[in-house]
N, C-alpha and C positions, 0 to 999 in steps of 0.2 A: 504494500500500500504506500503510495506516493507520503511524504509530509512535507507540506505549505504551510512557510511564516514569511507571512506579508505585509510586514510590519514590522520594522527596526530603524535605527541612526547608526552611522557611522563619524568620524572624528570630522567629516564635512557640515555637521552640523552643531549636537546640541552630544555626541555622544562617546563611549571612552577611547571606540577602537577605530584603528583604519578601518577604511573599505576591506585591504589583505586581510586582514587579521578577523576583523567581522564574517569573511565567508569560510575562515577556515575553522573558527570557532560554529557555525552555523554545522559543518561539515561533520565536524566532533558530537555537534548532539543529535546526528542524525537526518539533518533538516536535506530533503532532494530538491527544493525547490523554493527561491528565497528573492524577498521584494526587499529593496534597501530605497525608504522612505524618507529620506532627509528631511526638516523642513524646510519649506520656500526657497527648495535648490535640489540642483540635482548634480554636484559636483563630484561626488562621490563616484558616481555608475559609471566613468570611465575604467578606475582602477576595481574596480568591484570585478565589471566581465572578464578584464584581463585575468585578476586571479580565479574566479570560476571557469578560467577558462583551463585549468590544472586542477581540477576537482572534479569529483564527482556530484555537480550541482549547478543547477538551472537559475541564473540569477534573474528576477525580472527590474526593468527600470522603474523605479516609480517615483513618489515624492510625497508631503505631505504638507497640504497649503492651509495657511492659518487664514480664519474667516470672521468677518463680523456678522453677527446675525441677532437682530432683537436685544440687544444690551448686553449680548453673550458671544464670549469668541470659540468657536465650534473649529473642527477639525476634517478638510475631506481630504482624504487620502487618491492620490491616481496611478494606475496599476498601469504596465504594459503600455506603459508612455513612450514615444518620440524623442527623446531629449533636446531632437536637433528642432524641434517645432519653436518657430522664431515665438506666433502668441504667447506660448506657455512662456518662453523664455523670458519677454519681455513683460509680463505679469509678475513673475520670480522675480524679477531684477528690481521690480517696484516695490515691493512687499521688502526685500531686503533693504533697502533707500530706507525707508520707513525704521527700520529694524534699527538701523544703525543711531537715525535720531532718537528712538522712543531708549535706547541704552543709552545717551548722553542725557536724556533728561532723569531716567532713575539714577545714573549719576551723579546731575548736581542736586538732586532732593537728598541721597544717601551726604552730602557735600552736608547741607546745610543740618542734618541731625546732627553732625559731627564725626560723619565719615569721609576721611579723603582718599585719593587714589581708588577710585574704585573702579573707573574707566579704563586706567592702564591694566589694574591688579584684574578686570574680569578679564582683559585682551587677552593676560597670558594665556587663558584658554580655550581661547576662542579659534575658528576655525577661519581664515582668509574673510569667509563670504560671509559669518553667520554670530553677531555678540547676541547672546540670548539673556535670559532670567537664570538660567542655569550655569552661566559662567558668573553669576555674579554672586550666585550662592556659592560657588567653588572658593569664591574670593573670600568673600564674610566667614569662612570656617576656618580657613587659612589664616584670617585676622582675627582669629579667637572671639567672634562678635556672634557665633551659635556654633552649637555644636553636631548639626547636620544639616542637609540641603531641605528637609522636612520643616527643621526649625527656622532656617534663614525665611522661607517660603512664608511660615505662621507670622514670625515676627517681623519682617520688613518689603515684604514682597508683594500684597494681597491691599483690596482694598481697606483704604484707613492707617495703612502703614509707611513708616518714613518714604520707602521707595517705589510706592506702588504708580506707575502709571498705565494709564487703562490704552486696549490695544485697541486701536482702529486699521484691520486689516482689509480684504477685499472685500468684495460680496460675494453670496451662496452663489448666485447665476455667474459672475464672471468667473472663481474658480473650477463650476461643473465646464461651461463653457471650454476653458484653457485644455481640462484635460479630455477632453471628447474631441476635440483638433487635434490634439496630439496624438489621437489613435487610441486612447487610454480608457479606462473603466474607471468614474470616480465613484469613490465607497465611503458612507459617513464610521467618521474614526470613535471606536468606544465610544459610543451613543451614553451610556448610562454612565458618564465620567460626568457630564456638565451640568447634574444636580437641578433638572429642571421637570415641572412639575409634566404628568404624564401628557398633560393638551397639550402644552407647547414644543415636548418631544415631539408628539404627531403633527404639529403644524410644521416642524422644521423638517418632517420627512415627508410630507404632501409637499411640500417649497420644492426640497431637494429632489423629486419624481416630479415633478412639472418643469425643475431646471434642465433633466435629463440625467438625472444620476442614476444608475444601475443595481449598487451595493450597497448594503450595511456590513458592517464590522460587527457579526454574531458573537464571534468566541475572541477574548479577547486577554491576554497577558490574566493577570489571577483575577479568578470569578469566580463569583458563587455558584453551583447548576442550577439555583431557581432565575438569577440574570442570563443566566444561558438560554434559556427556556423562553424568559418574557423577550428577548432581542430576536429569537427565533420565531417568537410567535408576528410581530411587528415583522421580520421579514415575509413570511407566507401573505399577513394581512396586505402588505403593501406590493406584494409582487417583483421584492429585489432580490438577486441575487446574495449570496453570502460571502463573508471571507472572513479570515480567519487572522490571527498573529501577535507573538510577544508585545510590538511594544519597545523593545529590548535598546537599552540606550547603553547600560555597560555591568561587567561581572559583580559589579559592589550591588548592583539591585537585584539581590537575589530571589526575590517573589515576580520578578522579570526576565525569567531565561530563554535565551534563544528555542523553541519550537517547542516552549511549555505551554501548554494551555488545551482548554477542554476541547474536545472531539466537536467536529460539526454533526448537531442532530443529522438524524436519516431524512425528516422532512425538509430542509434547505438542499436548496440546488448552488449549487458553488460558483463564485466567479469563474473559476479557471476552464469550467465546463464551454466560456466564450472562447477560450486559447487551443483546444486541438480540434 
């Protein structure tokens, strides 16, 4: 039986390992068939194919673009992408623009609590294309200001806190958009991460199937089997295909391992079913 994890980061974006290193570790737990997700870029999938291309493993391109949607930043994932597709490209490029300033502004707020250097100290780990939230938590542990990226997140990251500032990224229709020209299948990422109540879930996946999205993300990095069940069910009801995937950004998040996570019910019909 095939295993598909369609859902990771590599050091191109927000996560611990190269491109190399993520597909060999993918290879180690088994995984035949593997999406390298980035967010708002797709830098990574050059060296990715190369090294799957000495393994025993089916790398697919994809990406993972950040979204604003109703006061909420939601996540669609696009599968079996184009890389070379100039829209997507030039959507990515914008979204990182954005990126770069929404990090010098958590910045100078971390500046004025009475933290400095936080702009250079998140660069150190940041990737060329991508200063996230998450290098800036790298930073704040490093400066003994919390004592995990869980903490940094509670205490200065989230609204109300010194360095929160809110994301204004694309929209649902221009991300499904970007990745449907690209040849790609876009899929909403862990649906039941964004803490929203059940109507407004369902209004953002009637939005998302009117935009032309295809997929839900059923199984997804550690879940309950009763969230298994209710994103399974919300696929059947809405007629999207399924997919599957860690998540996986690096080996210290260990309830996040590359091609952990629950089985796709028997009732979902799979993305990959569009691929052979």
């Amino acid at each position: 039986m095939t295993h598909y994890d369609l859902h990771c980061h590599s050091t191109a974006s927000d996560g611990a390992l190269s491109p190399k290193a993520l597909v060999e570790r993918a290879v180690q737990q088994g995984v035949d068939v593997l999406a390298l997700t980035d967010h708002d870029g797709t830098e990574g999938i050059t060296a990715a194919l190369e090294a799957a291309a000495d393994q025993p493993l089916t790398l697919i391109p994809g990406v993972e673009i950040s979204v604003s949607w109703n006061s909420s930043t939601v996540h669609i994932v696009g599968l079996n992408i184009d890389i070379k597709n100039a829209k997507l490209q030039n959507g990515l490029a914008n979204i990182r623009q954005y990126r770069q300033q929404r990090a010098e502004q958590i910045a100078q707020r971390l500046e004025k609590s009475g933290i400095s250097g936080a702009l250079e100290g998140a660069g150190k780990y940041a990737s060329k294309t991508m200063l996230g939230r998450m290098h800036f938590a790298q930073f704040l542990v490093e400066q003994g200001h919390a004592s995990n990226a869980k903490d940094v997140f509670k205490r200065f990251l989230v609204r109300g806190k010194p360095g929160y500032v809110p994301g204004q990224w694309t929209d649902l229709e221009s991300a499904v958009e970007w990745i449907t020209e690209a040849g790609g299948q876009a899929v909403i990422a862990h649906p039941l991460r964004y803490k929203m109540t059940g109507t407004k879930l369902r209004r953002l996946i009637d939005e998302f199937k009117t935009a032309g999205g295809q997929a839900i993300e059923v199984s997804s990095g550690h879940q309950h089997p009763d969230q298994l069940r209710n994103v399974a069910a919300l696929a059947k009801h809405y007629d999207l295909l399924a997919s599957c995937g860690s998540d996986f950004h690096g080996p210290e998040q260990t309830w996040s391992e590359l091609g952990r996570f629950l089985p796709l019910p028997a009732s979902c019909k799979p993305v990959w079913s569009l691929w052979h």
